[in-house]
C-alpha positions as CSV (number, residue, x, y, z in Angstrom):
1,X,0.0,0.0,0.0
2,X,1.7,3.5,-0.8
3,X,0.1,7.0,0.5
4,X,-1.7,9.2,-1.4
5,X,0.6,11.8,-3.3
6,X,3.2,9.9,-3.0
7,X,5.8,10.9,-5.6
8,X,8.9,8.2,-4.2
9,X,9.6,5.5,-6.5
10,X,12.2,2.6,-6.2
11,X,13.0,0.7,-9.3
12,X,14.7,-2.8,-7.9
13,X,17.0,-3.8,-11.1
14,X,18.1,-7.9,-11.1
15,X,19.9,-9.3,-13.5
16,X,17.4,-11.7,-14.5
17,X,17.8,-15.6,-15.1
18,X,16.8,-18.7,-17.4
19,X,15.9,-20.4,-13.9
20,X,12.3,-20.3,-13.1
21,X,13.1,-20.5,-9.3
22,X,15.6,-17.6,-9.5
23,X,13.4,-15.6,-11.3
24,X,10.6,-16.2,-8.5
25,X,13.1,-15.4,-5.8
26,X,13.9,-12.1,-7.4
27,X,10.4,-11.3,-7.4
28,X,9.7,-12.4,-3.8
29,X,12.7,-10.1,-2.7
30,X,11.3,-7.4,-4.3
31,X,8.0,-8.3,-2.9
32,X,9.3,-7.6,0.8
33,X,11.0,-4.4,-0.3
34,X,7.4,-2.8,-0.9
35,X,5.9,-4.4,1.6
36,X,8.4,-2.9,3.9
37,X,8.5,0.6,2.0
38,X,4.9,1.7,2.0
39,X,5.6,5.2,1.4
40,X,7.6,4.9,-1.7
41,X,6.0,2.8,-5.2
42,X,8.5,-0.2,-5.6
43,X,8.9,-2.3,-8.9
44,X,11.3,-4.8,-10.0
45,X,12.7,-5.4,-13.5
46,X,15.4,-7.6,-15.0
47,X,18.7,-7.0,-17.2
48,X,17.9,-10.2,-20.0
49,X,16.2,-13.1,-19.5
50,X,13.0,-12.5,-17.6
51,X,10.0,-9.9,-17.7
52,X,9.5,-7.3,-17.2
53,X,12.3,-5.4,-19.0
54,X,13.7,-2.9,-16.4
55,X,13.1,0.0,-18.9
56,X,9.5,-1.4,-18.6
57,X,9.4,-1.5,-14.9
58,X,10.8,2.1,-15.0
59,X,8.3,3.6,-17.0
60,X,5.6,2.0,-14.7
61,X,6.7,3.8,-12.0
62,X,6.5,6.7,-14.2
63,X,2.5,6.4,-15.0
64,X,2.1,5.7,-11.2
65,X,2.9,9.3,-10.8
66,X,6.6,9.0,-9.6
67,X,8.5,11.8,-9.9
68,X,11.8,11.2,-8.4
69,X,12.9,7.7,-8.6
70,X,16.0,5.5,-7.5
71,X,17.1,2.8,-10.0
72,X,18.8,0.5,-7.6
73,X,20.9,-2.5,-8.8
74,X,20.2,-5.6,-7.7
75,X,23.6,-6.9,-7.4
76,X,26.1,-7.5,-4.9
77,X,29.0,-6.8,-6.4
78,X,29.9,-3.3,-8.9
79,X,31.1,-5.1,-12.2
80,X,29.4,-4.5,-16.0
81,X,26.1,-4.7,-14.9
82,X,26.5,-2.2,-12.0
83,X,28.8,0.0,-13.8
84,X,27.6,-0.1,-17.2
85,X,24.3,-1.5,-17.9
86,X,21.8,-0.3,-14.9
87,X,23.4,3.4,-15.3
88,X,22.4,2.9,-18.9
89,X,18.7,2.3,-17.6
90,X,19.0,5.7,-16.0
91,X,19.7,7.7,-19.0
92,X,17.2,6.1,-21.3
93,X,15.0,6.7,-18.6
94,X,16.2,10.2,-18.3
95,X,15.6,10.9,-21.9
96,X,11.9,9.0,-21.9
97,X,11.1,11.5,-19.1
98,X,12.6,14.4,-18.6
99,X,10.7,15.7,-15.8
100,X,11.1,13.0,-13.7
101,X,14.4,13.0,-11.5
102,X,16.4,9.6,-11.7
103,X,19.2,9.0,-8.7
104,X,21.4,6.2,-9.2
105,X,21.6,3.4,-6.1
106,X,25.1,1.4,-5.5
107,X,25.3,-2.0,-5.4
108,X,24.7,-3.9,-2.1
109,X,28.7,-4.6,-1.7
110,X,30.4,-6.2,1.0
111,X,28.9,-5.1,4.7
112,X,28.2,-6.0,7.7
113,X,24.7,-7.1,7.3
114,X,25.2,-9.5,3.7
115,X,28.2,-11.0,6.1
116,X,25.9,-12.0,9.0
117,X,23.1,-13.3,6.8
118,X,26.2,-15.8,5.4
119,X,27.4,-16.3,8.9
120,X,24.0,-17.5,10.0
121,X,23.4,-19.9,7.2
122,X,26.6,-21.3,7.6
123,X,25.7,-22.0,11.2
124,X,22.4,-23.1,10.1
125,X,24.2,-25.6,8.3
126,X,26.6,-27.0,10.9
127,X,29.3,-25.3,8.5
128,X,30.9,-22.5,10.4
129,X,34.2,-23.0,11.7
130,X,35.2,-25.1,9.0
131,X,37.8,-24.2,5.8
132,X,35.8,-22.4,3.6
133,X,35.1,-22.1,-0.2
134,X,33.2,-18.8,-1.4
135,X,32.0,-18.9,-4.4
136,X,30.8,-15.8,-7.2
137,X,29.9,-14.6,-10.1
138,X,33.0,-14.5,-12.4
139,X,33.7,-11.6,-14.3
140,X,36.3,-9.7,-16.3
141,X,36.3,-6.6,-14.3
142,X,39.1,-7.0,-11.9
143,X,38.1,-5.0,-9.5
144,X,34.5,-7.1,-8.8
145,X,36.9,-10.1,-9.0
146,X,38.9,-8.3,-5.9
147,X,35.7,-7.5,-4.2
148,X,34.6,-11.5,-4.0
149,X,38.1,-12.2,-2.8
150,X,37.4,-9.2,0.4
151,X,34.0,-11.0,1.2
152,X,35.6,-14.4,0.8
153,X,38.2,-13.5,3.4
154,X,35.7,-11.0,5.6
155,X,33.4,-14.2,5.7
156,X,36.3,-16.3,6.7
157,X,37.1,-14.1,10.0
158,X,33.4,-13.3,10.7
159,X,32.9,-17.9,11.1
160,X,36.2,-18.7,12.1
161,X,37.3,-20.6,9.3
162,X,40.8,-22.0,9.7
163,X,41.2,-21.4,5.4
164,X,39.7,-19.8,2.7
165,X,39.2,-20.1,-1.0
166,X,37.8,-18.5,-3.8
167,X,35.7,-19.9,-6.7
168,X,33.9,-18.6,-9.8
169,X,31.3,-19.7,-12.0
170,X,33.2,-18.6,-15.3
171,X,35.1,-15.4,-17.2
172,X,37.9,-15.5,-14.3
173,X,40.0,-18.1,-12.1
174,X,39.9,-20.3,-10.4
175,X,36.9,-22.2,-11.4
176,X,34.9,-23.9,-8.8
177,X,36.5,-27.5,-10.0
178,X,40.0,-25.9,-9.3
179,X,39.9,-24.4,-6.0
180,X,38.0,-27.5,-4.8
181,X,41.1,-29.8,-5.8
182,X,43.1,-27.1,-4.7
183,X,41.4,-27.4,-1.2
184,X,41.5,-31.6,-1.3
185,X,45.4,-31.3,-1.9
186,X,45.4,-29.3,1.6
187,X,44.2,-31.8,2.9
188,X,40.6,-30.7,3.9
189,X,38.3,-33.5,4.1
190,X,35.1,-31.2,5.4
191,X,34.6,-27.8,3.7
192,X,31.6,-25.2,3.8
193,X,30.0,-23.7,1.0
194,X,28.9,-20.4,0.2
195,X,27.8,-19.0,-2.9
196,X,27.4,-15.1,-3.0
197,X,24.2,-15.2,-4.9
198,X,21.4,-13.0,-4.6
199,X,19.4,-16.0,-5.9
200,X,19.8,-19.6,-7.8
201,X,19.9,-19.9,-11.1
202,X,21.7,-21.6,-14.4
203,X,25.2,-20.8,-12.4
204,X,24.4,-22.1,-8.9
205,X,22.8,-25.1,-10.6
206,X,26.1,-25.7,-12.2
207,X,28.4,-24.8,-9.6
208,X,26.9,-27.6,-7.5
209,X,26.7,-30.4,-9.6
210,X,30.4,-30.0,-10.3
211,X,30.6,-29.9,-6.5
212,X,28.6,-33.4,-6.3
213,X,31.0,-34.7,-8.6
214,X,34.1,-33.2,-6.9
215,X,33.3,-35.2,-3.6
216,X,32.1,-38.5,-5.5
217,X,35.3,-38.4,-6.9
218,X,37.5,-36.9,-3.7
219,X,35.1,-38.2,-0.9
220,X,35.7,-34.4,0.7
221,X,31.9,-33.7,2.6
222,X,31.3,-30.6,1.3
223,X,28.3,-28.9,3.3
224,X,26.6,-26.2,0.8
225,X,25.1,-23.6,3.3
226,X,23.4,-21.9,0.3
227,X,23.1,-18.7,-1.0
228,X,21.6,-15.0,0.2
229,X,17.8,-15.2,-1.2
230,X,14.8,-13.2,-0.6
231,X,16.0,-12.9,3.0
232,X,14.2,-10.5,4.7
233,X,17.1,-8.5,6.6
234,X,18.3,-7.6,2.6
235,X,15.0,-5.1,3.1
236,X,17.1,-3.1,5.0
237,X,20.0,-3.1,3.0
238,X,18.3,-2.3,0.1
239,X,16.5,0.7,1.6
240,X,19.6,1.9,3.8
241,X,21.4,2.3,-0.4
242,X,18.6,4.3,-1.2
243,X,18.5,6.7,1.5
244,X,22.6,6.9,0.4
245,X,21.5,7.5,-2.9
246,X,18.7,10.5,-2.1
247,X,21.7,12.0,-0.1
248,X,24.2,11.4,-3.0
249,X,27.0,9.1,-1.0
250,X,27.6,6.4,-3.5
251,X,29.7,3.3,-2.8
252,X,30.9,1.9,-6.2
253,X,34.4,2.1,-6.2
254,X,36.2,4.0,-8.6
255,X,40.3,3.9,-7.8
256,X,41.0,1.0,-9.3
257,X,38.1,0.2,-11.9
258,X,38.8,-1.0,-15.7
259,X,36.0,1.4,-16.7
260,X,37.5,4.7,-15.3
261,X,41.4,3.3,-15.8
262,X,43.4,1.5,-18.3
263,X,43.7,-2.4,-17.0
264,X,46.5,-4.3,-18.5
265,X,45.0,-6.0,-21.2
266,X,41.3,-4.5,-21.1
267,X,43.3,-1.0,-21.7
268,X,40.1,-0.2,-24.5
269,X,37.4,-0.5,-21.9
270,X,38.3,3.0,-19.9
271,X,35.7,5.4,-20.7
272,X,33.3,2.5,-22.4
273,X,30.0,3.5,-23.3
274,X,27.5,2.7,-21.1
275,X,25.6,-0.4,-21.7
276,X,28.1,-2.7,-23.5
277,X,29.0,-4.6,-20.2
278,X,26.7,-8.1,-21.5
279,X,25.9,-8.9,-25.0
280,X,22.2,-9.8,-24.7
281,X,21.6,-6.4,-23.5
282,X,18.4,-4.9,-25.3
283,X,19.0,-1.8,-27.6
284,X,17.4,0.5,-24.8
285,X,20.6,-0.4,-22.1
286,X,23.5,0.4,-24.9
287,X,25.3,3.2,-26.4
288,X,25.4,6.3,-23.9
289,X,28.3,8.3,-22.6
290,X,31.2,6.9,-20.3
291,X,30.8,4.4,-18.0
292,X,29.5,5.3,-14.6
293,X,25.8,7.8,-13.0
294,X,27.2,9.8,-10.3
């Protein structure tokens, strides 16, 4: 329910999946965010691969009578999508509707309250304490790659793990396969698993049947303590970025991002037009300026 005259709008932007349940658990997330913001309109769009189109759920908001809205990625860490394609949302949507104000939201990052969420599952699943394996999204900006690497080894302290290791799902090293051997050749015989996943999907899906194979083969117990999901304390992380982004604090980071400087090898990508970070990108996300909304 949402006041009268309210003007307030939150657009939720997810990166959207070929996974039925990951969709769902997109939606359900953004299902507690307005339930738990009653005086701001809240709708939820995806990147690819689901409905509605983000652009879509943006101009909703629009004929609801928004007139200042926050596009606020759905994604915990600041790579393509965060950098590139939801600020490309922003502009389109700027040029659809110029009299509506459009404020740019960071991505949830690595805090305090994602960490504890992770803690607690791991505990839930008789997993804490033991060396741990985090794994996320792969991509080829090395700074998000860094950024899995902090909450890998943030998550570590927070449980108490005696080790810690890094996998991802593809683009980058090591792969899930590799820093599982890599953790049987220490020696571990029990590890916990975390995936930093907002939701499942065609990824997670993967990631853990190679980890069913890995202790067929290895006999290693690996105990999977899951992923983030609609959990309802990400309500409050969600709406603490979008107070930050009403007051203009933004949290991407900037110093050592392949978008704002040359990266050995990805030299080309400083100062990419916005919207060319994922190929299945609709013609609405590409083609607009340089690469981040401040």
């Amino acid at each position: 329910m949402v006041t009268n005259g309210c003007t307030e709008g939150l657009l939720l932007v997810a990166h959207g999946s070929s996974s039925p349940d990951g969709v769902e658990e997109a939606l359900a997330l953004g299902a507690a965010v307005a339930s738990a913001t009653t005086d701001v309109h809240v709708d939820l769009g995806f990147l690819e691969l689901a409905d509605p189109p983000a652009g879509a759920a943006l101009d909703r908001l629009v004929d609801r009578g928004c007139t200042r809205i926050t596009v606020q990625p759905l994604m915990l860490l600041a790579a393509g999508h965060g950098k590139s394609d939801v600020p490309a949302i922003v502009l389109e949507g700027r040029a659809r509707h110029p009299s509506v104000e459009l404020v740019f939201g960071s991505p949830l990052g690595v805090v305090p309250e994602l960490l504890t969420i992770a803690h607690r599952s791991l505990e839930a699943a008789g997993a804490a304490g033991s060396p741990l394996l985090l794994v996320a999204r792969g991509t080829s900006d090395p700074d998000a790659n860094a950024e899995a690497c902090r909450a890998a080894r943030l998550l570590a302290e927070w449980t108490d793990a005696p080790d810690v290791h890094v996998g991802f799902t593809g683009v980058t090293w090591p792969s899930v396969p590799d820093a599982l051997d890599r953790m049987a050749r220490l020696g571990h015989r029990r590890v916990a698993l975390f995936f930093w996943f907002l939701a499942t999907g065609k990824l997670v899906e993967r990631a853990r049947r190679e980890v069913r194979d890995f202790s067929r083969r290895t006999g290693v117990d690996v105990v999977d303590a899951g992923y983030f999901g609609p959990e309802r304390d990400l309500v409050d992380v969600i709406e603490q970025r979008r107070r930050e982004a009403l007051a203009g604090v933004h949290r991407t980071n900037c110093d050592t991002c392949s978008y704002r400087a040359p990266w050995p090898g990805r030299e080309d990508r400083a100062g990419q037009p916005r919207g060319v970070g994922h190929s299945h990108l609709a013609l609405e996300h590409r083609g607009h300026g340089s690469a981040h909304v401040h």
